[in-house]
C-alpha positions as CSV (number, residue, x, y, z in Angstrom):
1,X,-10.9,-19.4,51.2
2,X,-14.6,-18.4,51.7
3,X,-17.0,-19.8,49.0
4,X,-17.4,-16.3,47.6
5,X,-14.0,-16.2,46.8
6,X,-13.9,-19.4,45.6
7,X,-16.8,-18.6,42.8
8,X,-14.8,-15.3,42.1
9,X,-11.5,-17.1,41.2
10,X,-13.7,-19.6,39.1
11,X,-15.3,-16.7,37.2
12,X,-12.2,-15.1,36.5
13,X,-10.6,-18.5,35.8
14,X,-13.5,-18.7,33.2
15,X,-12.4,-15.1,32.0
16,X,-9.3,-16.0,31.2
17,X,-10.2,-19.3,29.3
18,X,-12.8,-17.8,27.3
19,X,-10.4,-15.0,26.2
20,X,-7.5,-17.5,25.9
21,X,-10.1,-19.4,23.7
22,X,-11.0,-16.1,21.6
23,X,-7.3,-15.2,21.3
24,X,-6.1,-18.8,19.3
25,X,-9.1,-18.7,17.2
26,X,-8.1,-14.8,16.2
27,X,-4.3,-15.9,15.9
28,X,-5.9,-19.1,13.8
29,X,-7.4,-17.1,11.9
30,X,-4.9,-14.6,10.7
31,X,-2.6,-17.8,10.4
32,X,-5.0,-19.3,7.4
33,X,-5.1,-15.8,6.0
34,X,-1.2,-16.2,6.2
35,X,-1.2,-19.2,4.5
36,X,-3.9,-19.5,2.3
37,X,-4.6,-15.9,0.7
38,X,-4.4,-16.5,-2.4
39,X,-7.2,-19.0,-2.3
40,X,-9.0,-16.2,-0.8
41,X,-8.4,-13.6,-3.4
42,X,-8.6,-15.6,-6.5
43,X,-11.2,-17.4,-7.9
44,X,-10.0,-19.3,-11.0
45,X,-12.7,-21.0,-13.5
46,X,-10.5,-23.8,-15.5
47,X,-13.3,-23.7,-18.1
48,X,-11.6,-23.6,-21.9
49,X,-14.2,-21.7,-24.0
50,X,-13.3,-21.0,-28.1
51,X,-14.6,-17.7,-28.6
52,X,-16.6,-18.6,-32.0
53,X,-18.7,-20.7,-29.1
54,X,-20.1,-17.4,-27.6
55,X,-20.3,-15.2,-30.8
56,X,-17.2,-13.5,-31.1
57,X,-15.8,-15.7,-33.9
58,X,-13.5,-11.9,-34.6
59,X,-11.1,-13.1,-31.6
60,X,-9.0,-16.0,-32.0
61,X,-7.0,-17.5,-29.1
62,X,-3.4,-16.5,-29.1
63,X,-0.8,-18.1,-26.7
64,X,1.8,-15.9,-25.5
65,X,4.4,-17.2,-23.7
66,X,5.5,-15.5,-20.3
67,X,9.3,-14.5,-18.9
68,X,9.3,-17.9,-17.1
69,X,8.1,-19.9,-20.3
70,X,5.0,-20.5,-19.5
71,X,2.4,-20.1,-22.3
72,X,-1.1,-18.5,-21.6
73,X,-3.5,-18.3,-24.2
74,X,-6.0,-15.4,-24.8
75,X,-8.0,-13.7,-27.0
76,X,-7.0,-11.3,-29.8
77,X,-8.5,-9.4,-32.7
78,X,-6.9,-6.5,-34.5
79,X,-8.7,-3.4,-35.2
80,X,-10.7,-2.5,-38.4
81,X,-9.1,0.7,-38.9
82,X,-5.0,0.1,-38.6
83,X,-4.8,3.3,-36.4
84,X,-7.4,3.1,-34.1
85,X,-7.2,2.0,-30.7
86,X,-6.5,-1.7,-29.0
87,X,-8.2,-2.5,-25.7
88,X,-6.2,-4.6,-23.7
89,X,-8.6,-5.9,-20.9
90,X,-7.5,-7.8,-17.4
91,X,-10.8,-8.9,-15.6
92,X,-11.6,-9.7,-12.1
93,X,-11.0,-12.3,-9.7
94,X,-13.8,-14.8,-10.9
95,X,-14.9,-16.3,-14.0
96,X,-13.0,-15.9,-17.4
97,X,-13.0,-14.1,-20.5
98,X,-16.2,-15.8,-21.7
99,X,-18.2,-13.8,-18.9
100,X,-17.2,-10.8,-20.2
101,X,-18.1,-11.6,-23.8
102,X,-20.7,-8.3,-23.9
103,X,-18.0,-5.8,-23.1
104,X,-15.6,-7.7,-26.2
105,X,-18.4,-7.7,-28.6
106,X,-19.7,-4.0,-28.0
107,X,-15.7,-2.7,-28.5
108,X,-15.5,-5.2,-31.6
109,X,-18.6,-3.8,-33.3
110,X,-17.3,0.1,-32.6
111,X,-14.0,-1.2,-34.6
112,X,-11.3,-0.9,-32.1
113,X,-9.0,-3.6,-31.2
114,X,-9.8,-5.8,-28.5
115,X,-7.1,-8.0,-26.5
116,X,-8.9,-10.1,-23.6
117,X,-5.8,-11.1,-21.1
118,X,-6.8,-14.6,-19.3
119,X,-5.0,-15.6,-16.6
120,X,-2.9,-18.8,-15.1
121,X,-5.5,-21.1,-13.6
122,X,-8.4,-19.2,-15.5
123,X,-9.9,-20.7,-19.2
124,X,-7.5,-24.1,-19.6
125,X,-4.4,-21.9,-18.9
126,X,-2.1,-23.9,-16.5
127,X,-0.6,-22.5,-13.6
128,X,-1.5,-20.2,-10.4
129,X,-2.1,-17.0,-10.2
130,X,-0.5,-14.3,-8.3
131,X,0.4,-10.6,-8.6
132,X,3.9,-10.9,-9.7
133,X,3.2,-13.5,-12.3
134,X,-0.3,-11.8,-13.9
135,X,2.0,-8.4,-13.9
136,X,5.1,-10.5,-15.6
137,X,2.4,-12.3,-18.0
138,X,0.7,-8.4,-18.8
139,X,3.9,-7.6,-19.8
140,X,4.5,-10.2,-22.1
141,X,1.3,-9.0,-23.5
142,X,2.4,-5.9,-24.4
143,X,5.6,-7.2,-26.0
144,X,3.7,-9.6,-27.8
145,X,1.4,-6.7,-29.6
146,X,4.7,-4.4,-30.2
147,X,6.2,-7.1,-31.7
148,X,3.1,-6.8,-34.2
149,X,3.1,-3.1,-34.6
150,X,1.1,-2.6,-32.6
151,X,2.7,0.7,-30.2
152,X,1.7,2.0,-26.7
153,X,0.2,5.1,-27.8
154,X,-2.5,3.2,-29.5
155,X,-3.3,0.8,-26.2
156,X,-5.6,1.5,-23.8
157,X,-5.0,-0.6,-20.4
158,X,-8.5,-2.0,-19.5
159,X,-9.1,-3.3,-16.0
160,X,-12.0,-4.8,-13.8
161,X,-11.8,-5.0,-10.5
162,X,-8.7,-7.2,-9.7
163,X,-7.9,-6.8,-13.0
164,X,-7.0,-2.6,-12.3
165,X,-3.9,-3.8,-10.5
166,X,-3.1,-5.5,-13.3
167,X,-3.4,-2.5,-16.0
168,X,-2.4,-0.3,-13.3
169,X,1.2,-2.0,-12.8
170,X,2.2,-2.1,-16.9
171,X,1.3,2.0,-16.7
172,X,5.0,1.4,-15.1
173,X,6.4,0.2,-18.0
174,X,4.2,2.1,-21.0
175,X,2.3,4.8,-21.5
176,X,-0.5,3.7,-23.2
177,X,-3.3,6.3,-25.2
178,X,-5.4,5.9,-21.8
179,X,-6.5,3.9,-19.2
180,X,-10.3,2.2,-18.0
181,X,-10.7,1.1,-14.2
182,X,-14.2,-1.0,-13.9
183,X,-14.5,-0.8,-10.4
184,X,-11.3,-0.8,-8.4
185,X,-10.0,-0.7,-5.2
186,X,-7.3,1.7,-3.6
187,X,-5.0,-1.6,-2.1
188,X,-5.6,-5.1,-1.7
189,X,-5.2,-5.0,2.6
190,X,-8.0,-2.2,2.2
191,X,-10.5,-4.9,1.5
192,X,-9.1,-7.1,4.4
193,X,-11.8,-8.7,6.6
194,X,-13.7,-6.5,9.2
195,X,-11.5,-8.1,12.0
196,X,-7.8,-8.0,10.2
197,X,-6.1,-3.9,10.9
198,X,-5.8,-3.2,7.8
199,X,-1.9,-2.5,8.6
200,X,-1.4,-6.2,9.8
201,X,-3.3,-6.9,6.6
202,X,0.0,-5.0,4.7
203,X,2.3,-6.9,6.9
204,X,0.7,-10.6,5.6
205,X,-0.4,-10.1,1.9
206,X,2.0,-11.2,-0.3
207,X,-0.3,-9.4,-2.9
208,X,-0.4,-5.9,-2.6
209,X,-2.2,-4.4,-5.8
210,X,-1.6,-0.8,-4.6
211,X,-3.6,1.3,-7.0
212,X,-3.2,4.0,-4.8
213,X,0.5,4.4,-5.3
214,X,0.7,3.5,-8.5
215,X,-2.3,5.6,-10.2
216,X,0.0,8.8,-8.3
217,X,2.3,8.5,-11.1
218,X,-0.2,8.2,-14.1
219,X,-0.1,10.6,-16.9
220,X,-2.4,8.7,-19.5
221,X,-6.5,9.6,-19.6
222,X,-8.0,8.2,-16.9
223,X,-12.2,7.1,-16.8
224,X,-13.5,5.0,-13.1
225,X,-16.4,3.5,-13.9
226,X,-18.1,2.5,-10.8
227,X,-21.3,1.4,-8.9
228,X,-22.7,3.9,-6.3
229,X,-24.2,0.6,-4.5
230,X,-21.0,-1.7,-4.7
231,X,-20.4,-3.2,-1.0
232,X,-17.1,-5.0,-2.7
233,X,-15.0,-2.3,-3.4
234,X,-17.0,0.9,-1.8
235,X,-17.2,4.2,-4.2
236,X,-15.1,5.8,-1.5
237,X,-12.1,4.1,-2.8
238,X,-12.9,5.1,-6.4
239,X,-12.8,9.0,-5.6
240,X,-9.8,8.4,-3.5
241,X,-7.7,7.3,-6.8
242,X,-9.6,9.6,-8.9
243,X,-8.2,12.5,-6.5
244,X,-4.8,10.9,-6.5
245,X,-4.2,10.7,-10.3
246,X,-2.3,14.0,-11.8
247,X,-3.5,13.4,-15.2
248,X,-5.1,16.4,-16.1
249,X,-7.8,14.1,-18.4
250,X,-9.3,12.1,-15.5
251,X,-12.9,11.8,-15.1
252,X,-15.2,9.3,-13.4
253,X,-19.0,7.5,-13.5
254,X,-20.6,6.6,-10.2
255,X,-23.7,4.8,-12.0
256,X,-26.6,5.0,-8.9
257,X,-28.2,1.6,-9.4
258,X,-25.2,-0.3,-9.7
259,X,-23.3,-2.9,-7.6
260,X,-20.3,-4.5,-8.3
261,X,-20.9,-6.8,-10.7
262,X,-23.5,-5.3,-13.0
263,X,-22.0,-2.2,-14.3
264,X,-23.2,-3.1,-17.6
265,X,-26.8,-3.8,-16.8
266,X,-26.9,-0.1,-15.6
267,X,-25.4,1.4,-18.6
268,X,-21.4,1.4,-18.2
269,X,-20.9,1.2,-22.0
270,X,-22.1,4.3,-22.5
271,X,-19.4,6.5,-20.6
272,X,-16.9,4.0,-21.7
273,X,-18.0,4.7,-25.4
274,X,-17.8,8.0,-24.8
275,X,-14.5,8.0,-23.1
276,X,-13.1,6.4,-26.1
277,X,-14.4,8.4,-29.2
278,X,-13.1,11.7,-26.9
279,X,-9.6,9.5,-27.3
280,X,-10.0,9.3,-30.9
281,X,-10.8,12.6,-31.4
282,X,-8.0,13.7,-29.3
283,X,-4.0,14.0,-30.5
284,X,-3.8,11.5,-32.8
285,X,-2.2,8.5,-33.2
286,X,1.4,8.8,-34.5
């Protein structure tokens, strides 16, 4: 073998390392997403906060215990006005109820009903979350407020982010007055890293939150409420379910200086306000 075929096998010997190499890592990589995806999705802040701490002294903490026992304490506070409305709110993947004490307080001062949902692994609560459990522990929610008279035409499902799945998923099982997405996202595997097809994604997330599917069957009021700048969950995905749901009250706010996270600095409450008083003014409540 001349030298120039020599240095040609090397270089392709090379080749084949370096893509050998590139191959494990890839096939590491989608291993760890395997394994460790919840880690990745969730974000839990152990943090136990009384709510008289960060002026909303109206909510008290109430535990409510899930279908497999475990109890998970959250925030409640009844409406002023027996019929109006009771905001049940599931937030996003990071922080805890305490972060969201602006949205509480602004739906507290307009007299409805406010019910912040935390999760397991978020505010003290013990446990892990995951899509089945939040779901199962929503659930309870809602049994835990019928068993106080408290009926589904008179809830509105609040969720943020993550949190959409969440209210999304107990549409299944009520039909509440109406329904408040804060920036969601059509499925889970949709917002799979650059380098994961977003059909192996499917394949290896045990957590689906498939918004898509689920907001096809929704018959309550719908209002998206979402950042024209968000780089999280893009806008796209936001007129996609807006298109998909067949309620015939849908309507949507793509706020222009907004990202993901600052809805509210950029004037969210104002549409969500207004969402709501068009509920109250709507049938009423039986």
């Amino acid at each position: 073998m001349g030298p120039d075929r020599a240095g040609e096998m090397t270089m392709v010997t090379a080749l084949l390392a370096a893509t050998g190499l590139v191959a494990g890592l890839y096939l590491l990589g989608l291993l760890g997403l395997a394994l460790f995806q919840r880690e990745m999705i969730y974000r839990p802040d152990p943090t136990r906060t009384d709510p008289a701490d960060i002026g909303l002294s109206d909510l008290v903490p109430v535990p409510v215990r899930g279908a497999d026992g475990r109890l998970i304490t959250s925030w409640y506070a009844p409406p002023l006005h027996p019929l109006a409305a009771t905001l049940v709110m599931f937030h996003g993947n990071a922080g805890t109820n305490a972060a969201r004490a602006h949205k509480a307080r602004l739906l507290l001062d307009a007299g409805y009903g406010v019910f912040m949902a935390e999760y397991r692994g978020y505010g003290g609560n013990s446990g892990r979350p995951s899509e089945r459990d939040l779901t199962a522990d929503g659930a309870a929610i809602l049994d835990w407020l019928a068993g106080r008279g408290v009926p589904a035409n008179r809830i509105v499902l609040w969720g943020e982010s993550i949190g959409c799945g969440v209210a999304l998923a107990l549409t299944e099982r009520i039909s509440p007055r109406g329904v408040i997405l804060e920036c969601p996202f059509t499925a889970l595997a949709d917002l799979a890293p650059p380098y994961v097809p977003v059909a192996l994604a499917r394949l290896l997330m045990r957590d689906r939150f498939d918004n898509l599917r689920r907001i096809g069957r929704l018959a309550a009021p719908l209002l998206i409420v979402h950042g024209q700048l968000d780089r999280l969950t893009p806008p796209a995905m936001a007129q996609a379910l807006l298109a998909a749901a067949p309620a015939a009250d849908k309507e949507a706010a793509f706020l222009p200086l907004a990202h993901h996270d600052d809805l509210w600095d950029q004037g969210a409450e104002k549409p969500i306000l207004d969402f709501l008083q068009r509920l109250r003014n709507g049938t009423p409540f039986d």
